[in-house]
N, C-alpha and C positions, 0 to 999 in steps of 0.2 A: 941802518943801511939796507937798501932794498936790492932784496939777491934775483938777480936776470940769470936767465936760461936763454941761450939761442940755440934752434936746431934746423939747420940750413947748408943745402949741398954746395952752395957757392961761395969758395972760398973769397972773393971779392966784398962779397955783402954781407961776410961776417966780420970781418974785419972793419969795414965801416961802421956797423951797427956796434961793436965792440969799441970802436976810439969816440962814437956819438957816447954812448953811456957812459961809460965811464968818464967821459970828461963831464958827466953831469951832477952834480950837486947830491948826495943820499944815493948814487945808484951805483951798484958793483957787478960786471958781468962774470957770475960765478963759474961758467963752461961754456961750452959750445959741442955740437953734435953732429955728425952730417947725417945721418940716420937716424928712425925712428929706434931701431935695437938698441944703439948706443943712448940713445935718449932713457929709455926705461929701464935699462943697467946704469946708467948715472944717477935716477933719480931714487935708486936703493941705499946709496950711499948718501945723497943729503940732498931734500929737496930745495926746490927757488921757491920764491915769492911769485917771482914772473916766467911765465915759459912763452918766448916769440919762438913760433910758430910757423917755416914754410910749409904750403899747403902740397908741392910736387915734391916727395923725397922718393930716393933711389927703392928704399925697400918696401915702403908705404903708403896708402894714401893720407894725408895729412888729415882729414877726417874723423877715419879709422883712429889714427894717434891720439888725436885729442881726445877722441871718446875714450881710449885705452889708458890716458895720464889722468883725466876727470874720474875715472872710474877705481882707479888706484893711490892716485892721487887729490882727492879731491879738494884742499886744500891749493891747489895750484890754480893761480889766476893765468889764461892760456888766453893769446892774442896773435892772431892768424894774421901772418905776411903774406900776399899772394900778388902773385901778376893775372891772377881770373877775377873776371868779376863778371860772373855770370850768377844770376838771382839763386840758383838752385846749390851752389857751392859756399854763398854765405850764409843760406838758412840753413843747410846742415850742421856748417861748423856753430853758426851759435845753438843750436839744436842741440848740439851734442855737448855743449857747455863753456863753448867759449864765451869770455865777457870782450871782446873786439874783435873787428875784422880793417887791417887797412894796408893801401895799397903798398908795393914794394916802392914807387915810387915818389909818396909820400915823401913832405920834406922831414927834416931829424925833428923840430918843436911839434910836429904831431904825432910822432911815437912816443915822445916824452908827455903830451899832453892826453893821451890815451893810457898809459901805465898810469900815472895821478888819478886819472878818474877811475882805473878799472882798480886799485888798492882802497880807494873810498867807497867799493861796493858799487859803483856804477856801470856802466856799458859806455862801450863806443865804439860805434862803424863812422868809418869817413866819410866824409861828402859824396864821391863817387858812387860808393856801393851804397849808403841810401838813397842815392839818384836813381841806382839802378833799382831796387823792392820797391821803389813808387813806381816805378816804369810797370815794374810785373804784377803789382799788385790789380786783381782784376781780370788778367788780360789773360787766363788759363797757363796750362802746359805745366813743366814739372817745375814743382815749387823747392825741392830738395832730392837732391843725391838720392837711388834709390839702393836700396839695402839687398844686395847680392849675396848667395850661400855661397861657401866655399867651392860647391861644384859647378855653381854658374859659374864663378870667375873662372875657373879650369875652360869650361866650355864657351866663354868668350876671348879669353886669350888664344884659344887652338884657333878660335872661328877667324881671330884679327889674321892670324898665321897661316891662311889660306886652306885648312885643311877641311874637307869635306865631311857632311854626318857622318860617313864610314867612316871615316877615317878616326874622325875623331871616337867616334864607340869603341873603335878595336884598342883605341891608344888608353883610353880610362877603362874599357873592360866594361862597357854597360852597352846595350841595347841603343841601337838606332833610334827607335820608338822615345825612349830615353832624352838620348840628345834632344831629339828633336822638340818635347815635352819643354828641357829647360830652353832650349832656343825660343819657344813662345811666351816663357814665361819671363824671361830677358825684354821682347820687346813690349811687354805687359807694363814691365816696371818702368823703363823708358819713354815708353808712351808714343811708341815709333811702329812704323808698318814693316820694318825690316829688318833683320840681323845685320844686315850691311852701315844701317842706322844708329843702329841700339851701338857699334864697334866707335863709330863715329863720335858719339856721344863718350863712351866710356875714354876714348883717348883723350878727348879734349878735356875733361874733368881729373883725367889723370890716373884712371883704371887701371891703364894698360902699359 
């Protein structure tokens, strides 16, 4: 019996994915999680075979997750659900060790036909998103998610939140100079002319 993990904020679309599997043939969905915390306090107590995978959760970025269950779990075959299909959020997550990426709105016989291949050590992205990495392939700009320190995030969330260099120095207790430093170093990773940019970017990908 092959043991499913879902970790997904949407009570709707765990529930479907849950009455899909299990009415399928070898497949049992052993939990479900709406968090990434819950996810990696679950998987202390027994792991899956399969972890599906939403890429927008409340306390993480799905990303992050995966790298964080891969790197703990490495034995976990992790197959990212998403409604983005933006070139730079599928090469991270298989970057980071996913064996799929496919869409939310995928029909059920291609989740099921994705698990089959990704337990015979295979990969699979859907039609979609390899439509999309032929598109980008070539054609410049960010190829994956860029890799944020813990003080940048601090210093791009204050920035989404309207608050100014001062502002934000006085509020983490560092230097102007400072801020400002990781502000150039935000639109460096982004690959953007602006912090207004770089904000833009991080929300859409799910930063923020």
């Amino acid at each position: 019996m092959v043991r499913i993990f879902i970790t997904d904020d949407h009570p709707i679309v765990l529930e479907g994915l849950k009455n899909v599997l299990n009415a399928t043939e070898g497949f049992a969905v052993t939990g479900t999680c709406s968090t990434g915390k819950e996810t990696l306090e679950a998987f202390q107590e027994k792991e899956p075979d399969i972890l599906l995978l939403d890429i927008n959760l409340p306390d993480i970025n799905g990303v992050e997750l995966c790298a964080e269950v891969k790197k703990k779990h490495p034995d976990v075959y992790v197959i990212a659900l998403s409604v983005h299909n933006e070139a730079p959020i599928i090469n991270s997550m298989l970057r980071q060790g996913a064996s799929g990426y496919i869409q939310k709105n995928a029909l059920s016989d291609i989740i099921v036909a994705a698990i089959r291949d990704v337990l015979k050590g295979g990969s699979y992205v859907c039609e979609q998103s390899r439509e999309i990495l032929r598109r980008q392939s070539g054609k410049g700009g960010l190829t994956q998610l860029p890799k944020m320190t813990r003080r940048e995030k601090e210093i791009l969330k204050l920035a989404a939140e309207g608050l100014t260099i001062a502002q934000i120095a006085e509020q983490l207790f560092i230097s102007p100079y400072t801020v400002e430093s990781h502000r150039k170093n935000l639109m460096d990773k982004f690959e953007v002319n602006s912090v207004a940019a770089a904000i833009k970017l991080a929300g859409q990908y799910g930063f923020l």
